[in-house]
C-alpha positions in Angstrom: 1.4 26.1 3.0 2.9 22.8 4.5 0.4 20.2 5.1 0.3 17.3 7.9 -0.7 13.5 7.0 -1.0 11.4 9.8 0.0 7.9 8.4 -2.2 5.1 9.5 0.2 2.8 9.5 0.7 3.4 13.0 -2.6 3.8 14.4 -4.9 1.6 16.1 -5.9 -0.7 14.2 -8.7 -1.6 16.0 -9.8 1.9 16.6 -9.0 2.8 13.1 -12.3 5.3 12.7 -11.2 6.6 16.0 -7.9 7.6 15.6 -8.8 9.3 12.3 -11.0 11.6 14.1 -8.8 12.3 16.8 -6.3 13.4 14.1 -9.0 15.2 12.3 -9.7 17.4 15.3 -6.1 18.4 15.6 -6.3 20.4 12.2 -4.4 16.8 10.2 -4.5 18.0 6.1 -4.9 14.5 5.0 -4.3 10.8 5.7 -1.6 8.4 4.4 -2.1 5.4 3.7 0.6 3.2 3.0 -0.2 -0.2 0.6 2.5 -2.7 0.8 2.8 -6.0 -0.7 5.2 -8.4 0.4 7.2 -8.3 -2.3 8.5 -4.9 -3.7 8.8 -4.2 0.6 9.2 -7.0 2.9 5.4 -6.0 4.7 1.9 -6.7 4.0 -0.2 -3.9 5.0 -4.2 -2.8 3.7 -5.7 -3.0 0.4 -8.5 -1.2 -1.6 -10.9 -2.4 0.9 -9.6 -0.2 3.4 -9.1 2.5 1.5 -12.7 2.5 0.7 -14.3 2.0 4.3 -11.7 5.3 5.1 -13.1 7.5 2.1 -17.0 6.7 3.8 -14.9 7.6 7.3 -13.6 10.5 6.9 -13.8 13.9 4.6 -10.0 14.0 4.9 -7.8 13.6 1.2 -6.6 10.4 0.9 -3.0 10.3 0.6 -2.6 6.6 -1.1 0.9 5.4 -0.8 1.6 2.3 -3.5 4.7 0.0 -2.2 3.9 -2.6 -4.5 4.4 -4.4 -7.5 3.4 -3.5 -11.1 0.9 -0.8 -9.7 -0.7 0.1 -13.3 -2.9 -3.4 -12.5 -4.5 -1.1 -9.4 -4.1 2.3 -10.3 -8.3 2.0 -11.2 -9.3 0.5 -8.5 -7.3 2.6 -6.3 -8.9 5.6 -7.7 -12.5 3.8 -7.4 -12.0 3.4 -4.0 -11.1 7.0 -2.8 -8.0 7.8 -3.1 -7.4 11.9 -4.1 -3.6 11.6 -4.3 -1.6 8.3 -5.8 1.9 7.8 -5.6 4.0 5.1 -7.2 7.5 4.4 -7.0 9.7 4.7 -9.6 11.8 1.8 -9.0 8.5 -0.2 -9.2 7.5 0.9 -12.8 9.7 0.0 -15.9 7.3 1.8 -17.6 6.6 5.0 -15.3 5.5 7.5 -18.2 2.6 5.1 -18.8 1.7 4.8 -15.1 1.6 8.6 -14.5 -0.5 9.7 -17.7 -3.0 6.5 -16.0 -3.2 8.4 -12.8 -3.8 11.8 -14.5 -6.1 10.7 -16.8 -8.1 9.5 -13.4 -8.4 13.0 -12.3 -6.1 11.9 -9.2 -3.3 13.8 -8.2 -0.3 11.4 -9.4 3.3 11.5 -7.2 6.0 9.4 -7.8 8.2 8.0 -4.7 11.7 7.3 -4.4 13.5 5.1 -2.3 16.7 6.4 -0.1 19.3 5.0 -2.6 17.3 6.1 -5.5 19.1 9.3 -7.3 17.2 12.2 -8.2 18.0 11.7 -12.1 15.9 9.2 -12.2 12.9 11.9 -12.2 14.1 13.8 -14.9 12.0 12.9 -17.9 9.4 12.7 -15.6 9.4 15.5 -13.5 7.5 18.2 -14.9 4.7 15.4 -15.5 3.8 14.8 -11.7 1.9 17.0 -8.8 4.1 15.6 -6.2 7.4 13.7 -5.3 7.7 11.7 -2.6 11.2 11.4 -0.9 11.5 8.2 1.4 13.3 9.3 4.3 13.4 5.6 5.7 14.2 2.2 3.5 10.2 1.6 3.2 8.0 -1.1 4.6 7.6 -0.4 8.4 6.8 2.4 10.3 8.5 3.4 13.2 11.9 3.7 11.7 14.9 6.1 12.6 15.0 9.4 10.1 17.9 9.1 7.3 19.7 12.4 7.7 20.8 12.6 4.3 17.3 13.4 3.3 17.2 16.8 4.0 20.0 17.5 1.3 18.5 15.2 -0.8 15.2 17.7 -0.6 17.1 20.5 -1.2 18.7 19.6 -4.4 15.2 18.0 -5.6 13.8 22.3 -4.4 16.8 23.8 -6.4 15.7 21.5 -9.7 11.9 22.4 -9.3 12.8 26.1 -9.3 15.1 26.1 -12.1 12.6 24.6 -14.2 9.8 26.6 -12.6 7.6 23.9 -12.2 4.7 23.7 -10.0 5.4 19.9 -7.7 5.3 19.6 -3.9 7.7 17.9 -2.1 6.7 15.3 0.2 8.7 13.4 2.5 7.7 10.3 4.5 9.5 8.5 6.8 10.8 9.2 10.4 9.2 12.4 10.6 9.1 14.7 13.9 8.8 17.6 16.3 12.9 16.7 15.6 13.5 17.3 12.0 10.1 19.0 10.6 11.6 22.7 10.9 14.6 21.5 8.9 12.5 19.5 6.4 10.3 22.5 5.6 13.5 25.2 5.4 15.2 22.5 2.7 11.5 23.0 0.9 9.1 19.9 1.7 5.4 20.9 2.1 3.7 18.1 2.6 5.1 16.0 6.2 4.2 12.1 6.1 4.0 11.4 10.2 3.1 8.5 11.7 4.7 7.3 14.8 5.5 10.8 15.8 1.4 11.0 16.1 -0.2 7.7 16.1 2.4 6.6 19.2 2.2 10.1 21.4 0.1 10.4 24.4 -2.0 13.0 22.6 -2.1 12.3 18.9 -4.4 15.6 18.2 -2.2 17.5 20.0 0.9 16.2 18.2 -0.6 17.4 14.9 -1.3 21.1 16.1 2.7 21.2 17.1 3.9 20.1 13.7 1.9 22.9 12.1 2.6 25.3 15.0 6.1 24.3 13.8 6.1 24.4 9.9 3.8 26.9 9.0 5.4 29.8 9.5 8.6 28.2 7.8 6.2 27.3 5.0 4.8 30.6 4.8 7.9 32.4 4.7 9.8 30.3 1.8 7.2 29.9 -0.5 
């Protein structure tokens, strides 16, 4: 089954607790919610207080998104604050193994991201260790960006590996996501659809939500 996350990176701020609901109501899976640092991206974005006002919000899973730095230093207080799945990027953690078995050991889903120039090999002592992997289909640290096309193939190949090791990790893909390229994204075999401007930014974000599943699911249903 393919799943929707609305990121909140592009919703109202100011109405965050209202755009969550409207989201909620259009059958969303989960929320996003991208953590940036200023340093590993060039963006500051929200930080575990935010994370925990959204887990007393909202009964949605809480997608939590690390751009930053050395995440082992927050990786507990991440998990303290709500979040039900944790991804960190490989090109962040020299010592990735150790980051991972943290997340685990939490009882938190644990993902690992990778950027658009990062190969595939670099998950491969890793792989089998994870729930999710997180393809970038934008160069991360703002939303609103243009889709990298050669993400799709990218997604494939990472599907072909997953198979021929039989292991049980979802593709997820974030970045430039829409009405446009979702069909495509599911076929090549991401599940879970990282959206944000695509909703957030359309004159009826509910409604946005109810197209991408009316347009992945029966993809999803028929290549699982």
């Amino acid at each position: 089954m393919v799943q929707i996350a609305p990121s909140i990176l592009s919703a109202d701020f100011a109405n965050l607790a209202r755009d969550i609901d409207i989201v909620a109501r259009g059958g969303a899976h989960a929320l996003h919610v991208d953590v940036m640092d200023g340093h590993f991206v060039p963006n500051i974005s929200i930080g575990i207080p935010v994370v925990q006002a959204l887990k007393m919000t909202t009964r949605l899973p809480l997608d939590v998104h690390l751009m930053i730095e050395n995440p082992e230093r927050f990786v507990p207080d991440f998990v303290k604050a709500g979040a039900d799945l944790l991804a960190v990027h490989v090109e962040a953690c020299p010592h990735i193994h150790r980051v991972i078995t943290m997340i685990k050991s939490s009882g938190v889903k644990a993902g690992i991201a990778l950027n658009p120039g990062t190969p595939l090999g670099s998950l491969s002592e890793i792989l089998h260790m994870v729930n999710f992997v997180l393809i970038m289909s934008v160069n991360p640290g703002f939303g609103g960006q243009s889709f990298i096309p050669d993400s799709i193939d990218k997604i494939r190949r990472l599907s072909n590996v997953i198979h021929s090791r039989d292991l049980n990790v979802t593709i997820a893909v974030d970045g430039g996501v829409s009405e446009n390229n979702a069909a495509d994204l599911v076929t090549a075999g991401a599940r879970l659809l990282v959206a944000g401007s695509s909703i957030f930014k359309s004159s009826d974000p509910a409604e946005a939500v109810r197209r991408l599943i009316a347009i992945t699911h029966p993809i999803g249903s028929s290549h699982t």
